[in-house]
FINUTI-396295 format. One record per atom (N, C-alpha, C, CB): y, z, x; residue in one letter. Coordinates in Angstrom, 1 decimal. Glycine has a CB too. Layout:
BEGIN
+--------+--------+--------+------+
!  north !     up !   east ! rest !
+--------+--------+--------+------+
!      Y !      Z !      X !    a !
...
+--------+--------+--------+------+
REM end
This chain:
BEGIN
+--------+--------+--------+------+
!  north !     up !   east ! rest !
+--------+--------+--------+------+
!  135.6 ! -169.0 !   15.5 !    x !
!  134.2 ! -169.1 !   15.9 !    x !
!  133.4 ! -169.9 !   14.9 !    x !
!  133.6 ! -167.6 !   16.0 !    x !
!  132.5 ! -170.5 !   15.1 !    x !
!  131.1 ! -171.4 !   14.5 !    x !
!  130.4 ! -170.2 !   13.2 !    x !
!  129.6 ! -171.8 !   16.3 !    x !
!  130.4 ! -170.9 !   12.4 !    x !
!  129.3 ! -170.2 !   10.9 !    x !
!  128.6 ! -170.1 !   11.3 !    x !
!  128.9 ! -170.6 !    9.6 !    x !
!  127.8 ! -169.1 !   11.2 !    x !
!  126.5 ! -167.8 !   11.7 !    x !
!  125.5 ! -168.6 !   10.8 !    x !
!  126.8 ! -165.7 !   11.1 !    x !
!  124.2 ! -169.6 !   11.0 !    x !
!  123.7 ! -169.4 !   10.0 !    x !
!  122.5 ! -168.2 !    9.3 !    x !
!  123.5 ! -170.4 !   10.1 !    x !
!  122.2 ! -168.6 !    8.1 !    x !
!  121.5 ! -167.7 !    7.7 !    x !
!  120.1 ! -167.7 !    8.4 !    x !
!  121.6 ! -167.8 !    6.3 !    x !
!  119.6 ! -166.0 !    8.3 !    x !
!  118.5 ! -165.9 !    9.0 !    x !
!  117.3 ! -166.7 !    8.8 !    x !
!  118.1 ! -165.0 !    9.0 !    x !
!  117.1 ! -166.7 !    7.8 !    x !
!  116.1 ! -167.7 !    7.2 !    x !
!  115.8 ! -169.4 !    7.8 !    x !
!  116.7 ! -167.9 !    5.7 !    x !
!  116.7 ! -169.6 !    8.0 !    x !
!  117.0 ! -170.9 !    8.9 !    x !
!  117.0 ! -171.3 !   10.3 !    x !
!  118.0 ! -171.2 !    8.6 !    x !
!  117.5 ! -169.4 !   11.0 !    x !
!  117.3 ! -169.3 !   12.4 !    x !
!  116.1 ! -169.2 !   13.0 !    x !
!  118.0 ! -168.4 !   12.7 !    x !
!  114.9 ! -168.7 !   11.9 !    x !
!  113.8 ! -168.2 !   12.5 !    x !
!  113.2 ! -169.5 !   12.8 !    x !
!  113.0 ! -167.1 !   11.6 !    x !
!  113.3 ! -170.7 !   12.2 !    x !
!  112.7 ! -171.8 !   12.9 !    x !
!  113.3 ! -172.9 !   13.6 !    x !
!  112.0 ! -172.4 !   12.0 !    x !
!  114.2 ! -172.7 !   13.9 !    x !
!  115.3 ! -173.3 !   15.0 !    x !
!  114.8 ! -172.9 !   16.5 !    x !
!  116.9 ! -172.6 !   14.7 !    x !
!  114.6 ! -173.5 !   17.1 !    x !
!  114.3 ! -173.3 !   18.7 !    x !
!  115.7 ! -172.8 !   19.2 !    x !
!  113.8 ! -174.8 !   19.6 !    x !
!  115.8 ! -171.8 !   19.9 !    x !
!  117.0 ! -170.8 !   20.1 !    x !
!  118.2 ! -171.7 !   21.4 !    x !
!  116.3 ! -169.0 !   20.9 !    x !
!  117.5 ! -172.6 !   22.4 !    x !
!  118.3 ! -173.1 !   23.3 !    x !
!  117.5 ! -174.9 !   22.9 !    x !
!  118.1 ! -172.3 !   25.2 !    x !
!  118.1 ! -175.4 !   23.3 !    x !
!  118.0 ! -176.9 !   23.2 !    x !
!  119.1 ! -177.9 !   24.5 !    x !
!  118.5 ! -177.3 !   21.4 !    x !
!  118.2 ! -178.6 !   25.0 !    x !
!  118.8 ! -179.5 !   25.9 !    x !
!  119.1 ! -180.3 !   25.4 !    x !
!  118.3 ! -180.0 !   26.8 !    x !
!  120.7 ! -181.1 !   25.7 !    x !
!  121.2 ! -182.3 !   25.2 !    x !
!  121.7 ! -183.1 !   26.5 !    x !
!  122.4 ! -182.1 !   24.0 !    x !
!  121.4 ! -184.4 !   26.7 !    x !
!  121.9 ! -185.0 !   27.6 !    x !
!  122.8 ! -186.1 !   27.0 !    x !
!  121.0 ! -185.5 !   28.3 !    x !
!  123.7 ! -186.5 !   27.9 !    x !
!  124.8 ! -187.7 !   27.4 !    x !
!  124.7 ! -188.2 !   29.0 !    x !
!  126.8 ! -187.1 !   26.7 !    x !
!  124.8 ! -189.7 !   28.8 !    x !
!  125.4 ! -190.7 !   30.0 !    x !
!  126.1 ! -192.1 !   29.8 !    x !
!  124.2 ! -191.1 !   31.0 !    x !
!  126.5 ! -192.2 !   30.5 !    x !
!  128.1 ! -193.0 !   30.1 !    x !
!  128.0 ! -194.1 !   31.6 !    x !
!  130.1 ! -191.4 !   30.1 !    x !
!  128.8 ! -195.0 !   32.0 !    x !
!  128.6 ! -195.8 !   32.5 !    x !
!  129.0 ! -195.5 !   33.8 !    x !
!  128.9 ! -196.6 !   31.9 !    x !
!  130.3 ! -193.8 !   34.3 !    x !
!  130.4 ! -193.4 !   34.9 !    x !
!  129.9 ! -192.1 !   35.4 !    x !
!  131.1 ! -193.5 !   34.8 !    x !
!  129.8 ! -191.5 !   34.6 !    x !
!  129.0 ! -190.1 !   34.6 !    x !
!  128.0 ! -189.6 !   33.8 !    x !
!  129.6 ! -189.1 !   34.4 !    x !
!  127.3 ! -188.5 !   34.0 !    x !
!  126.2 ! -187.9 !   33.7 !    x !
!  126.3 ! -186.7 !   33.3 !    x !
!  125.5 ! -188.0 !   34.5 !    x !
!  125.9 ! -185.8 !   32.3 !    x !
!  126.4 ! -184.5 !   31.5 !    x !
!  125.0 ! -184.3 !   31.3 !    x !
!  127.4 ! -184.6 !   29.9 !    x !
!  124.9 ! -182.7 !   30.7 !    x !
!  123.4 ! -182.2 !   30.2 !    x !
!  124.6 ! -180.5 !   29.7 !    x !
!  121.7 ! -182.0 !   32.0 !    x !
!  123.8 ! -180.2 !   28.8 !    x !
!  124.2 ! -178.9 !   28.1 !    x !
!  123.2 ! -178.2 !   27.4 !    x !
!  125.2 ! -179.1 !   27.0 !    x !
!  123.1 ! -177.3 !   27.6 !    x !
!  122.3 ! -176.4 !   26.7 !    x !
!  123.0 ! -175.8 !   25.5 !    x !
!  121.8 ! -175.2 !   27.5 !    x !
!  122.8 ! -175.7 !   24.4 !    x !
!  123.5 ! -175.4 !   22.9 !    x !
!  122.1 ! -174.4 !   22.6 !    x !
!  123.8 ! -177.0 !   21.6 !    x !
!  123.7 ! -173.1 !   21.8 !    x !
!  122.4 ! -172.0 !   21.7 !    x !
!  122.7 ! -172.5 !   20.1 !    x !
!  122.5 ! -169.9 !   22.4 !    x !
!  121.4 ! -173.0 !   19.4 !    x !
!  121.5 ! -173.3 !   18.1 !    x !
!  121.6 ! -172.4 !   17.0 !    x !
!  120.6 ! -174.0 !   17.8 !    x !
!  121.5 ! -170.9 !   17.3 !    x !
!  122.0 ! -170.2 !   15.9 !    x !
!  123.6 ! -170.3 !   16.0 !    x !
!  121.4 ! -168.4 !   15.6 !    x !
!  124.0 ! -170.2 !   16.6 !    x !
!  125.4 ! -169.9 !   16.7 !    x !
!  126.1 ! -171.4 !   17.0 !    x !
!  125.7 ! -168.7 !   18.0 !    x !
!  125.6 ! -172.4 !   17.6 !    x !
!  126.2 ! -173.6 !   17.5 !    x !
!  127.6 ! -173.6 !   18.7 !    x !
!  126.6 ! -173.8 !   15.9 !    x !
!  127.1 ! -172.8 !   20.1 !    x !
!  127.5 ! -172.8 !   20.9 !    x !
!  127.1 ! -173.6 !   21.9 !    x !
!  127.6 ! -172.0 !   20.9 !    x !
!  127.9 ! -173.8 !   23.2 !    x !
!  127.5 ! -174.1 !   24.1 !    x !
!  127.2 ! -173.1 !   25.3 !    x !
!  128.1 ! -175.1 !   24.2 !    x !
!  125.5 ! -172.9 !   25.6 !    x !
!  125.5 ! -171.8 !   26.5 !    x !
!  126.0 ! -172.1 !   28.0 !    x !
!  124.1 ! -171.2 !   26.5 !    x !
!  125.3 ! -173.3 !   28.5 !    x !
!  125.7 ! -173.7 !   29.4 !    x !
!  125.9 ! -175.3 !   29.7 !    x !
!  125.0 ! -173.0 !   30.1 !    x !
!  126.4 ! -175.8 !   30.8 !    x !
!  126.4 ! -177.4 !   30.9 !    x !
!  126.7 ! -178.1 !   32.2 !    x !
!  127.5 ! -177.8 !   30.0 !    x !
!  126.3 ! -178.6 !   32.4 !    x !
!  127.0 ! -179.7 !   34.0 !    x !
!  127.2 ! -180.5 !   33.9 !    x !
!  126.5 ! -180.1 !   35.2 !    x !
!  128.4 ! -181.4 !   34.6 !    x !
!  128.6 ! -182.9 !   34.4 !    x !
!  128.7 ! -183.0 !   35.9 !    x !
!  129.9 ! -183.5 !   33.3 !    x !
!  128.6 ! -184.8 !   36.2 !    x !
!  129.3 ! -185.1 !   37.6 !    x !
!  130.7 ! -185.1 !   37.2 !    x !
!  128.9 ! -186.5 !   38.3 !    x !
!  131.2 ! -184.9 !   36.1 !    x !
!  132.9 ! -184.6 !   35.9 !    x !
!  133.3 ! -183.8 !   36.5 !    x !
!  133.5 ! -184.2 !   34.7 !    x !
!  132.7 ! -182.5 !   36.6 !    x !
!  133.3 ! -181.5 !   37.3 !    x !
!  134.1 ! -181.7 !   38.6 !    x !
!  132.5 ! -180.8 !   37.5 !    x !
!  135.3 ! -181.0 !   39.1 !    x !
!  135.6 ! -181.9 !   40.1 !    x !
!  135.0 ! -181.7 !   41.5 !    x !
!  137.0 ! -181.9 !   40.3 !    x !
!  134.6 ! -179.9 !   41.6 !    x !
!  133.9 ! -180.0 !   42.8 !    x !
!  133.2 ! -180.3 !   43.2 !    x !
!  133.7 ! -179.4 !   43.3 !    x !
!  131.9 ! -180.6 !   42.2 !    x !
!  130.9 ! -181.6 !   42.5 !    x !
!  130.9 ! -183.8 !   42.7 !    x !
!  130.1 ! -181.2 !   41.3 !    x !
!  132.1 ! -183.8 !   41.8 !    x !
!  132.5 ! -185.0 !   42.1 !    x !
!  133.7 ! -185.3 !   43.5 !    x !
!  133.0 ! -185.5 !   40.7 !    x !
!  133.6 ! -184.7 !   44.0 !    x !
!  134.8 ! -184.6 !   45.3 !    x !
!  133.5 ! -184.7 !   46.1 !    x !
!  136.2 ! -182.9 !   45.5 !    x !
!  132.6 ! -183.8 !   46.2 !    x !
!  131.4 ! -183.6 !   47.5 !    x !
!  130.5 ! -185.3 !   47.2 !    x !
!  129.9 ! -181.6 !   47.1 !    x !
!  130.2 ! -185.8 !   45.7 !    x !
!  130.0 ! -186.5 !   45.8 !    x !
!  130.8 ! -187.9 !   46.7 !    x !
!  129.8 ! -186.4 !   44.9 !    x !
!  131.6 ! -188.1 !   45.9 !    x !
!  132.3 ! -188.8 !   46.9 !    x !
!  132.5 ! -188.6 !   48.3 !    x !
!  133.3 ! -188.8 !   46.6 !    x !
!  132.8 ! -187.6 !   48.4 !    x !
!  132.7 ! -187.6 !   50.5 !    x !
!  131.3 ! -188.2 !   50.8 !    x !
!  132.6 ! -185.5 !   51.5 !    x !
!  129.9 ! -188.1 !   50.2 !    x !
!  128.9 ! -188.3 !   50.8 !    x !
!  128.7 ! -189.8 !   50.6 !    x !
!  127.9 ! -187.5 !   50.4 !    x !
!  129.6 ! -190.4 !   49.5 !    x !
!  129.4 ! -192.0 !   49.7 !    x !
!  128.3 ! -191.9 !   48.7 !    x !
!  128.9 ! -192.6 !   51.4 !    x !
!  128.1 ! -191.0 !   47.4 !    x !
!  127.0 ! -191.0 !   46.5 !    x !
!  127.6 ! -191.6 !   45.2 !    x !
!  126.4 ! -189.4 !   46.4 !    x !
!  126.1 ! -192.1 !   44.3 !    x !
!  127.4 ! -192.4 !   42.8 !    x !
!  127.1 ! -191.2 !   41.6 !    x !
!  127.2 ! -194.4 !   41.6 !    x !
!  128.3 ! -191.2 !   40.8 !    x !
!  128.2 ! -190.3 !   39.7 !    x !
!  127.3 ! -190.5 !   39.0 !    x !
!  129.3 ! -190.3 !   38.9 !    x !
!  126.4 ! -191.5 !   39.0 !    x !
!  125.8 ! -191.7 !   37.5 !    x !
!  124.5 ! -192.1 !   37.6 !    x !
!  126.5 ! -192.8 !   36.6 !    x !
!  123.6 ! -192.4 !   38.9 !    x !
!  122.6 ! -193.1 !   38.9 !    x !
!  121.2 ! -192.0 !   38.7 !    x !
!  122.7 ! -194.0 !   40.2 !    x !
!  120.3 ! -191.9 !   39.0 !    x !
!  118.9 ! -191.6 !   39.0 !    x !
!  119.1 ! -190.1 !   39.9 !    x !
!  117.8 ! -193.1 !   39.9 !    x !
!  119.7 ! -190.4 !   41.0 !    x !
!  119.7 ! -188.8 !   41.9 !    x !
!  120.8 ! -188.4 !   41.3 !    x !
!  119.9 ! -188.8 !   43.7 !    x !
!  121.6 ! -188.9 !   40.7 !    x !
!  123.4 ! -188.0 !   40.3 !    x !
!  122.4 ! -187.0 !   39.2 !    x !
!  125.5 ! -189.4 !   39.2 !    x !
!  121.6 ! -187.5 !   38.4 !    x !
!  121.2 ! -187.2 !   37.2 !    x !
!  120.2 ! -185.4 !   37.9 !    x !
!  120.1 ! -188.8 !   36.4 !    x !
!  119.4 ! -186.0 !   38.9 !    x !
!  118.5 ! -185.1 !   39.4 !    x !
!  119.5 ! -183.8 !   39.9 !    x !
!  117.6 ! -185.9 !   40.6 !    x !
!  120.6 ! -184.3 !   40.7 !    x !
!  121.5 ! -183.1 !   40.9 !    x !
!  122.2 ! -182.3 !   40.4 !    x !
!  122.2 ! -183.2 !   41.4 !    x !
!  122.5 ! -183.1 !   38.5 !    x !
!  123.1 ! -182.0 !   37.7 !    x !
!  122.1 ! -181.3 !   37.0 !    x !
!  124.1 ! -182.6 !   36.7 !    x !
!  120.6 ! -182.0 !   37.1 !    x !
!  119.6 ! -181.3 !   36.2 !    x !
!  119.4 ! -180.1 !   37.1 !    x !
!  118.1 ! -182.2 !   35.9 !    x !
!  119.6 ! -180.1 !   38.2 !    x !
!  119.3 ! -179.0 !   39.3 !    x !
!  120.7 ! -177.7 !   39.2 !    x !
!  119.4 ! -179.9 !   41.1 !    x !
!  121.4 ! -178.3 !   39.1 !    x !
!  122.9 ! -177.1 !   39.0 !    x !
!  122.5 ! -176.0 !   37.7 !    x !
!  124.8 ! -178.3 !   38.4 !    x !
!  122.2 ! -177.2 !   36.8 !    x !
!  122.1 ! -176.4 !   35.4 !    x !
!  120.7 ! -175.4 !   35.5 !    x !
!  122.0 ! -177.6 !   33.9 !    x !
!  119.8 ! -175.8 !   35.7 !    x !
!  118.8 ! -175.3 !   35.8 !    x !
!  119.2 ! -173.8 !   36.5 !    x !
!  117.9 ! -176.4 !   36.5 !    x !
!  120.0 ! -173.6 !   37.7 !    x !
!  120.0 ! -172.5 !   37.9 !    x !
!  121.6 ! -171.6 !   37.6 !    x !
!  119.5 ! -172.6 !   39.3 !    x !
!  122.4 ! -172.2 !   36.6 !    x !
!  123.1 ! -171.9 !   36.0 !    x !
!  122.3 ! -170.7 !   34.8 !    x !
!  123.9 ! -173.1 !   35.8 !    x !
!  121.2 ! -172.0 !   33.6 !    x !
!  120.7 ! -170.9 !   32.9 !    x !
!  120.1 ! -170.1 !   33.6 !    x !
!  120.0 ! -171.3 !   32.0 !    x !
!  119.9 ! -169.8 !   34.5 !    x !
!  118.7 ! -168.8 !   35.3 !    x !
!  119.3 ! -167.8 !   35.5 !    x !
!  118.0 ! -169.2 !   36.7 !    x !
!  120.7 ! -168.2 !   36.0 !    x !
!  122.1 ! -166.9 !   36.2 !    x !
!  122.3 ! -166.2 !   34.7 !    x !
!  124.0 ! -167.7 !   36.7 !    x !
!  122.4 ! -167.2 !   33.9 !    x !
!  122.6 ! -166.3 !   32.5 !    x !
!  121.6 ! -165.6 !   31.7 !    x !
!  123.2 ! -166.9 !   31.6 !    x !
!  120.3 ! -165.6 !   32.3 !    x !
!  119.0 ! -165.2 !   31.6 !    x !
!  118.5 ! -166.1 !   30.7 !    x !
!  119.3 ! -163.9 !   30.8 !    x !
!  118.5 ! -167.0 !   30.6 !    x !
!  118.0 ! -168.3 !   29.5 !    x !
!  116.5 ! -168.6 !   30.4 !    x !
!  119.5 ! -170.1 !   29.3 !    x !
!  115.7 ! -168.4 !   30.1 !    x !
!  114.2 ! -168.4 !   30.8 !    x !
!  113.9 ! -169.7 !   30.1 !    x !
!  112.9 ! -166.8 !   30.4 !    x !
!  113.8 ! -170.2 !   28.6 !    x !
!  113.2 ! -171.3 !   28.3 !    x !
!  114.2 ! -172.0 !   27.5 !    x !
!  112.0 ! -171.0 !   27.7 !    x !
!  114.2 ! -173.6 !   27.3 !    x !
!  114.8 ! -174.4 !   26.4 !    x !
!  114.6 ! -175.2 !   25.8 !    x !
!  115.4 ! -174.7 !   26.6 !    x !
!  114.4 ! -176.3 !   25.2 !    x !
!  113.5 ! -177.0 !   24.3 !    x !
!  114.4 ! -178.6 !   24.3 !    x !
!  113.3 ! -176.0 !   22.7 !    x !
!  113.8 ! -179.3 !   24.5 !    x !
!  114.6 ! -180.4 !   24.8 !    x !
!  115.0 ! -181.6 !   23.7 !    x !
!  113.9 ! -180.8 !   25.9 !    x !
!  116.1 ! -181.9 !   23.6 !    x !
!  116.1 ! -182.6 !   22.2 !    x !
!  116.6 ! -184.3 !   22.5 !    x !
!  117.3 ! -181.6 !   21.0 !    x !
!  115.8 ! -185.1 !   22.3 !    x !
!  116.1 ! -186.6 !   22.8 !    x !
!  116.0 ! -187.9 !   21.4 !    x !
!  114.6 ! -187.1 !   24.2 !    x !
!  117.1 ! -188.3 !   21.4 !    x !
!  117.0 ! -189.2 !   20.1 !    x !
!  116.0 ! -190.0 !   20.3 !    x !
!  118.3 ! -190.1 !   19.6 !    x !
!  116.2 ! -190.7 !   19.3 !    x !
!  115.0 ! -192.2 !   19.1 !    x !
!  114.7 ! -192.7 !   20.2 !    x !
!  115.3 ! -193.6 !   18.4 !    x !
!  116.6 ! -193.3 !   20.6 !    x !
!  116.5 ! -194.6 !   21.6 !    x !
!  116.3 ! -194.0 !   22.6 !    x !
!  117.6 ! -195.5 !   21.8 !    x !
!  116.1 ! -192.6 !   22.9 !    x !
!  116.1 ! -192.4 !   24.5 !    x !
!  114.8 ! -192.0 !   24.7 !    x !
!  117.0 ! -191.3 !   25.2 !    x !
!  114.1 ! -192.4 !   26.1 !    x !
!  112.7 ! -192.5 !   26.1 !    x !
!  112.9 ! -191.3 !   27.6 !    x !
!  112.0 ! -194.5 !   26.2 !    x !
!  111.5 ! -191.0 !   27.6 !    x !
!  111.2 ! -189.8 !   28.5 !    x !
!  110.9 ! -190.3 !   29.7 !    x !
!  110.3 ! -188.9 !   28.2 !    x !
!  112.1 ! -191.3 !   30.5 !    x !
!  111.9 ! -191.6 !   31.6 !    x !
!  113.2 ! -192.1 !   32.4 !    x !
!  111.0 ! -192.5 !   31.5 !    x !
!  113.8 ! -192.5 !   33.7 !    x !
!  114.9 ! -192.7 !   34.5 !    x !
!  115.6 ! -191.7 !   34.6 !    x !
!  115.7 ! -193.7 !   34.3 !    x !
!  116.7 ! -191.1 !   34.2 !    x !
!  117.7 ! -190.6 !   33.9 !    x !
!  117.4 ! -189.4 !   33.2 !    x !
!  118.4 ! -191.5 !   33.4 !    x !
!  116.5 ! -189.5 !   32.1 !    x !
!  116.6 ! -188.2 !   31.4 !    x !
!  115.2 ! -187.4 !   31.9 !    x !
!  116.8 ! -188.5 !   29.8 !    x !
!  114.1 ! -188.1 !   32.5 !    x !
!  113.1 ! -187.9 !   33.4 !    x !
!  113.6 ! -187.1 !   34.5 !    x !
!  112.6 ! -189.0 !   33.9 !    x !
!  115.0 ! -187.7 !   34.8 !    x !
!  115.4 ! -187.1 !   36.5 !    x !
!  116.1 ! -185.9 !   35.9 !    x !
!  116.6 ! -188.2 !   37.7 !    x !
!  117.2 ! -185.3 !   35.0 !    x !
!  117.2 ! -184.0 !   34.5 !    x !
!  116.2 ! -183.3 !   34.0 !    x !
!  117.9 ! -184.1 !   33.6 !    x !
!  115.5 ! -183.7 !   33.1 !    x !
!  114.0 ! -183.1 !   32.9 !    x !
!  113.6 ! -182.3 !   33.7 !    x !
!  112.9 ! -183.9 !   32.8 !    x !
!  113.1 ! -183.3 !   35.0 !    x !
!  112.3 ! -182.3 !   36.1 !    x !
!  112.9 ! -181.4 !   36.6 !    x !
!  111.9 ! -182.9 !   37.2 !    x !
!  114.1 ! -182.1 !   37.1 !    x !
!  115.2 ! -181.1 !   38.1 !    x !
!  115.2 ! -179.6 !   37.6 !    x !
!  116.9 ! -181.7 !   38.1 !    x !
!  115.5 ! -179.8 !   35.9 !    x !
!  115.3 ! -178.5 !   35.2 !    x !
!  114.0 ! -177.6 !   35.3 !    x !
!  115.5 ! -178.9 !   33.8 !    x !
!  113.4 ! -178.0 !   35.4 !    x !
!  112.2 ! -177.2 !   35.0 !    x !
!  111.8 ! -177.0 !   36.7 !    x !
!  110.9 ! -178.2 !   34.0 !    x !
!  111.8 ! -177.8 !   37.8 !    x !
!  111.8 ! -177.1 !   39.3 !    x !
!  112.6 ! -175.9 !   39.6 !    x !
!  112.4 ! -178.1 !   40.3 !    x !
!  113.5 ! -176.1 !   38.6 !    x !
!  114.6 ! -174.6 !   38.9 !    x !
!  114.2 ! -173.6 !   38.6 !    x !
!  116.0 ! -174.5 !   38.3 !    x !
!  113.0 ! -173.5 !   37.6 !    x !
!  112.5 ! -172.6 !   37.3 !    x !
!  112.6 ! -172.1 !   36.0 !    x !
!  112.7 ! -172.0 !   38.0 !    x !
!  113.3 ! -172.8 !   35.4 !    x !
!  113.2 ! -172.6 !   33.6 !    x !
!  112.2 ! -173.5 !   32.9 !    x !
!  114.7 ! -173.1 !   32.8 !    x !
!  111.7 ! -172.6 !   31.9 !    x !
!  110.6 ! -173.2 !   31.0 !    x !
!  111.0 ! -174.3 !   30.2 !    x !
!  110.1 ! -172.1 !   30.0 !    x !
!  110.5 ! -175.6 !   29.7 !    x !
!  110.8 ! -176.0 !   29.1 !    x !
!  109.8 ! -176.5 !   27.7 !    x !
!  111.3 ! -176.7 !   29.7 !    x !
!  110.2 ! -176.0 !   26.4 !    x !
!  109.1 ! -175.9 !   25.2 !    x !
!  108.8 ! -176.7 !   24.7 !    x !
!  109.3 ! -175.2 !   24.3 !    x !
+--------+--------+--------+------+
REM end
């Protein structure tokens, strides 16, 4: 298991945090519960049952709506596990629009808070 950190350090850590990754085929998003340095929950279009339905519909893994459908899965994934709010964490180069815009929202339509 991941080193526990100390309390002192946990109390100003935002407890869930959104991370996105996209790649030239697919699209990922995870939630990481940061005291513990786990992963609470996550979606990708990797998955196969969601990439199998994709494909039958003639859809792609990776564009603007692939992004909107995994922000949507997860969104009510945390909702299944009690995770009400999460706090979103985006480097430099990524800007708050296409792709990480289309997770963003999807998340927060599902009904989780975002801080």
């Amino acid at each position: 298991p991941p080193a526990v950190r100390p309390e002192r350090v946990t109390n100003f850590l935002k407890p869930y945090v959104l991370k996105m990754h996209f790649t030239n085929k697919f699209v990922s998003a995870q939630v990481i519960h940061t005291p513990t340095a786990t992963v609470a929950s996550s979606a990708s279009s990797q998955e196969q049952a969601l990439r199998l339905s994709m494909e039958k519909a003639k859809e792609s893994t990776r564009d603007v709506a692939a992004a909107g459908k995994i922000g949507k899965i997860l969104g009510e994934r945390l909702l299944l596990k009690g995770i009400p709010a999460v706090s979103i964490f985006l480097k430099r180069e990524q800007k708050h629009h296409g792709k990480f815009k289309a997770v963003i929202d999807s998340v927060r339509e599902a009904g989780v808070k975002l801080v």
